[in-house]
N, C-alpha and C positions, 0 to 999 in steps of 0.2 A: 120645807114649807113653813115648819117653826119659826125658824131665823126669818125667813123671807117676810111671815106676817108680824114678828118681830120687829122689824126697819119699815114696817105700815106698806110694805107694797100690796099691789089689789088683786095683779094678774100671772099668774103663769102660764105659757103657754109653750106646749108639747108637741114635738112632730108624729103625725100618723104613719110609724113604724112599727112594727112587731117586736125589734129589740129595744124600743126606749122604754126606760122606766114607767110605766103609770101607777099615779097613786091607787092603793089598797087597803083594806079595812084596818089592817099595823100600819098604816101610813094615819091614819087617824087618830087614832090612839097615840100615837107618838108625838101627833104636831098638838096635843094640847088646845085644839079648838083653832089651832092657825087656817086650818083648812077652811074650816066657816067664814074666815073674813076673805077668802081671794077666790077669786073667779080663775076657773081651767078651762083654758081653749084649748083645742086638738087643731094642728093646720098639717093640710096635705104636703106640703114642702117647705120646709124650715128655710131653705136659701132665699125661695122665692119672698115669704113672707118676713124676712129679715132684710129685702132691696124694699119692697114695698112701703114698712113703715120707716122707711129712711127716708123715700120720695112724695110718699103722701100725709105720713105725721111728725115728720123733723125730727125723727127719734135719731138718737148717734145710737150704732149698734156697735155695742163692745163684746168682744169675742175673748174671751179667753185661749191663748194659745202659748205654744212655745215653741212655734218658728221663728228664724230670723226674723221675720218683718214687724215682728211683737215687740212695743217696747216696754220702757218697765212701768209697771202700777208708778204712778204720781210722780213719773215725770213726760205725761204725755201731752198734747194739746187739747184734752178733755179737762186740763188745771185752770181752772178762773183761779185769777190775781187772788193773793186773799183767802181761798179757799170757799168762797161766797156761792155756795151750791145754789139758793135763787136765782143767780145770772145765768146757771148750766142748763142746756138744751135737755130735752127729755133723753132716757137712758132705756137703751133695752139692754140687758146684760145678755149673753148665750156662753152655756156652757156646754162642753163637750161630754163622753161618757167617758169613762175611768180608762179604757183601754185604749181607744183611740184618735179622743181627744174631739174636739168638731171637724165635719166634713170638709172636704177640699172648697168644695163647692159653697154651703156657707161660711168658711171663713173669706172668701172671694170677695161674700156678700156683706161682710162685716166694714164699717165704717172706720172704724181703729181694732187693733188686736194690742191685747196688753196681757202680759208675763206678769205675777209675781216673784221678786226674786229670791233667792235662796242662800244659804251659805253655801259655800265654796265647796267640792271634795264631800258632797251630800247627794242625798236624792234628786231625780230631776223635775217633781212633781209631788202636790200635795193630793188628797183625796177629792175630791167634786165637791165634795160638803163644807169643807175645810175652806178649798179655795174659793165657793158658794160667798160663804160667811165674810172673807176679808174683801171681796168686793164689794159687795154690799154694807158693809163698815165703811170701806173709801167713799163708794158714791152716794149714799142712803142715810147713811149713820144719822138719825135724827132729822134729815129734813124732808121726808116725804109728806105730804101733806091728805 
């Protein structure tokens, strides 16, 4: 939530499950006042509500994944010429949980899936925070308003 109000975004929003994360009173304490500037939504189904703001608020929903259908951070068709993040359509970012990854089902629902890639003869995956943070660098870094 740091990084996230960090890069000025406003919202987060959490699926109503029993095993996802919700922020906690160390969750406070750690983001440094970031929690104060962003609004948490809780929605009953994260796939549904990931087709929804595709179809009713033009959001691209980018998914983080590491199936074949993922391709790599910054070479996908969410790149304006230029790098010119004013031309780019709204962004919802989703991430998965450390173990396994996001649902079948919202990644379905995701409008692109993008892989950060890795070296070679390495791990296959960074931690959700880690990988959190470099999307939000790519898509965010400074232009959120």
């Amino acid at each position: 939530m740091r990084t996230a109000a960090f890069f000025g975004l406003k919202r987060l929003v959490i699926p109503d499950n029993p095993r996802a994360v919700r922020p906690r009173s160390a969750t406070w304490r750690v983001a440094q006042g970031g929690m104060s500037l962003m609004d948490i939504y809780v929605v009953p189904n994260m796939a549904n509500f990931a087709r929804s703001i595709d179809q009713v608020g033009g959001y691209k929903v980018v998914g983080s994944a590491l199936s074949s259908r993922a391709q790599v951070l910054g070479a996908s068709a969410l790149e304006p010429s230029g790098r010119d993040k004013a031309i780019r359509p709204p962004i919802a970012l989703v991430l998965g949980n450390e173990e396994t990854g996001i649902s079948r089902a919202v990644e379905e629902s995701c409008t692109h899936l993008l892989r950060i890639p890795g070296a070679k003869d390495s791990v296959q995956s960074m931690n959700v925070s880690a990988a959190a943070s470099v999307f939000m660098w790519h898509f965010f870094g400074g232009s959120v308003k």
